[in-house]
C-alpha atoms as one frame of an Amber mdcrd trajectory, in Angstrom:
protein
 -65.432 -48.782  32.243 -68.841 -48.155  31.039 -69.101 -45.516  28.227 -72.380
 -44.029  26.325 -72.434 -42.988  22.527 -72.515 -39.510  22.149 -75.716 -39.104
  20.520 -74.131 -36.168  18.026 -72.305 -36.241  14.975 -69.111 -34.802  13.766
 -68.415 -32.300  11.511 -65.193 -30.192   9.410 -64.438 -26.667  10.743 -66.738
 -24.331   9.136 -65.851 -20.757   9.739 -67.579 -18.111   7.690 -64.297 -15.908
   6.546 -66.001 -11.831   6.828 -62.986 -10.276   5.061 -62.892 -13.109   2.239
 -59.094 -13.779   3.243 -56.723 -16.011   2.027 -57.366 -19.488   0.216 -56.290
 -22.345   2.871 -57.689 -20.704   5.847 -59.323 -23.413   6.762 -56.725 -25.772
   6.663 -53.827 -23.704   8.988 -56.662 -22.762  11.302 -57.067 -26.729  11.710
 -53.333 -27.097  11.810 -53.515 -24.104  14.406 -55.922 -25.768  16.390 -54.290
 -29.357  16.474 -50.747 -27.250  17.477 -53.119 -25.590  20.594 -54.140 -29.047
  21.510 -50.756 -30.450  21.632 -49.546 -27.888  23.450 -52.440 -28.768  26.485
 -51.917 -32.437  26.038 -50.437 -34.197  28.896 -51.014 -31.065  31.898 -51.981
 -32.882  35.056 -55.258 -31.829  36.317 -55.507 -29.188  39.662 -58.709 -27.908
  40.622 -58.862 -24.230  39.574 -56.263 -24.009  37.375 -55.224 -23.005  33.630
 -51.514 -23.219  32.983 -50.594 -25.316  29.672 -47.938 -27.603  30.667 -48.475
 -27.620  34.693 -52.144 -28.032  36.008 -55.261 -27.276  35.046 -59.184 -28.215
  35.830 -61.841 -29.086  33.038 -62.864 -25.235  32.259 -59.152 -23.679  32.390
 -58.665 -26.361  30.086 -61.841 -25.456  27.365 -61.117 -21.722  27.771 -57.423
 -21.671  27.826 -57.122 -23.558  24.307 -59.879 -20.865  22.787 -57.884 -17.918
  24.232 -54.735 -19.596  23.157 -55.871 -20.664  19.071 -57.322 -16.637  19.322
 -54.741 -14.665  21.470 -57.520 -13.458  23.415 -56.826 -14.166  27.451 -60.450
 -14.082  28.874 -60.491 -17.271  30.853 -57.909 -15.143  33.172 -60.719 -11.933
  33.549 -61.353 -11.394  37.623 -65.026 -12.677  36.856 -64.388 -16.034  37.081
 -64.905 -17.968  40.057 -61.916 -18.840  42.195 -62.449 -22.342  40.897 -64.219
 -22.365  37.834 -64.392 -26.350  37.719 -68.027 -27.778  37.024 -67.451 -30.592
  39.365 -68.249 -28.355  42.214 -72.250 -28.142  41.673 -72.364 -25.210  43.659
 -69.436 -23.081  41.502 -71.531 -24.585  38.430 -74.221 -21.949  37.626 -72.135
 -19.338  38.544 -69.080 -20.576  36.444 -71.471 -21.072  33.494 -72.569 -17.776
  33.871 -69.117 -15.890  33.701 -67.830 -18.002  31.063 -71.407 -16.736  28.796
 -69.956 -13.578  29.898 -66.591 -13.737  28.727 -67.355 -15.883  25.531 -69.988
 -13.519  24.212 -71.875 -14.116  22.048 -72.007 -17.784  22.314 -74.639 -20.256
  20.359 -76.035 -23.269  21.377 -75.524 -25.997  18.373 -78.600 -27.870  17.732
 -76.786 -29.933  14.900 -73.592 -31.539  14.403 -70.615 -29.981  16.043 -67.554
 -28.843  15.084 -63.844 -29.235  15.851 -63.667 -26.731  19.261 -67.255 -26.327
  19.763 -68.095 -27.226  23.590 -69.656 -29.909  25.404 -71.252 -29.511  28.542
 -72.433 -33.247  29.964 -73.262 -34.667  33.374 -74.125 -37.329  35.543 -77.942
 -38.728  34.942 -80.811 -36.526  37.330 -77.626 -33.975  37.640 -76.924 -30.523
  36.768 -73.961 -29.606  34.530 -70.844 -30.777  36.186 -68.229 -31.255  32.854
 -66.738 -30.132  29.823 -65.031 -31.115  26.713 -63.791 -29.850  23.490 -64.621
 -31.447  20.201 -61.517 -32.526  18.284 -60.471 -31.732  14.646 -60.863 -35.154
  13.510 -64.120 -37.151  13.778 -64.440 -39.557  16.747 -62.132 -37.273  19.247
 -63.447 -35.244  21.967 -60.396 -33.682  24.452 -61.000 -32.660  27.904 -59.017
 -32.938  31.227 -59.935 -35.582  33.918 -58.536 -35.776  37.840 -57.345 -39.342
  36.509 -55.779 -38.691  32.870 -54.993 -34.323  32.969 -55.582 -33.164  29.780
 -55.837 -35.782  27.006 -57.774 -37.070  23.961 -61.077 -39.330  24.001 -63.260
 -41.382  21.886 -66.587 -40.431  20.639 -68.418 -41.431  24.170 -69.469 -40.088
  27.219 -66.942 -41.360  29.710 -67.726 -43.051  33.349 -70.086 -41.537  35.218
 -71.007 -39.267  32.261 -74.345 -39.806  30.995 -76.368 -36.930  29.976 -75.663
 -34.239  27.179 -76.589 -30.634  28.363 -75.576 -28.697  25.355 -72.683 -27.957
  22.650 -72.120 -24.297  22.132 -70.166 -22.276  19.290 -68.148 -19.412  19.977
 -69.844 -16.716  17.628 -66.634 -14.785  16.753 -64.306 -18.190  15.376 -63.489
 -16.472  12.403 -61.257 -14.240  14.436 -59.215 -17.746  14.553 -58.421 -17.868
  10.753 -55.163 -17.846   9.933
């Protein structure tokens, strides 16, 4: 299997705290965060779907661990399309799109990323087509794969993988502090 480096670095969680809370929050929302991932690891992959446990597709994947570490259930919201998976390139824009819509405000990271910020890569000469979620320790990136469900990865771009279209932020994290 031919992999590619991912051409980013790694970074620790990073949440500005707005109401100054308690000393650790960092820490348990990391220990939050690696309970979420748990939780997701193993589901078999179905296209269009975001059940922890049973199936679920690339996006319903990404979004359900977010709505899950913040208690927050967009990534079920009518607005998304029926399947929401980037691998169909026509569903692609339009998934992008609704998720923007639902995740609002997110931010593009020009920088390093951080543990649950969001990768969106592709094929080379192709339009966005996958996503992953970077991990809380340096080197992991999770996502969910026809062939492995949901599970965790090496620093790389995986087979057929080979172009970076963006990591994004969700603005609002420090809603995730614990």
């Amino acid at each position: 299997m031919r992999v590619r480096p991912l051409r980013r670095s790694w970074e620790p969680l990073e949440i500005v705290d707005l109401f100054k809370g308690s000393p650790g929050a960092h820490a348990r929302t990391l220990e939050a965060m690696n309970d979420v991932l748990a939780l997701w690891a193993g589901t078999k992959y179905g296209s269009g779907q975001s059940c922890r446990g049973v199936l679920a597709n690339c996006t319903g994947f990404i979004f359900g661990a977010i709505d899950d570490l913040d208690g927050r259930p967009r990534s079920q919201a009518p607005s998304m399309p029926d399947d929401a998976a980037l691998h169909n390139p026509a569903g692609a824009t339009a998934a992008l799109f609704a998720l923007r819509e639902l995740y609002n405000p997110v931010q593009a990271v020009m920088g390093p990323v951080q543990p649950f910020d969001i990768l969106v890569v592709s094929p080379a000469g192709a339009g966005p087509s996958h996503v992953m979620l970077v991990g809380t320790q340096p080197g992991h990136l999770w996502h969910c794969t026809p062939a492995s469900g949901v599970h965790r990865g090496g620093w790389a771009l995986g087979e057929g993988y080979e172009r970076l279209h963006g990591a994004f932020r969700i603005s609002d994290r420090w809603r995730w502090l614990r």
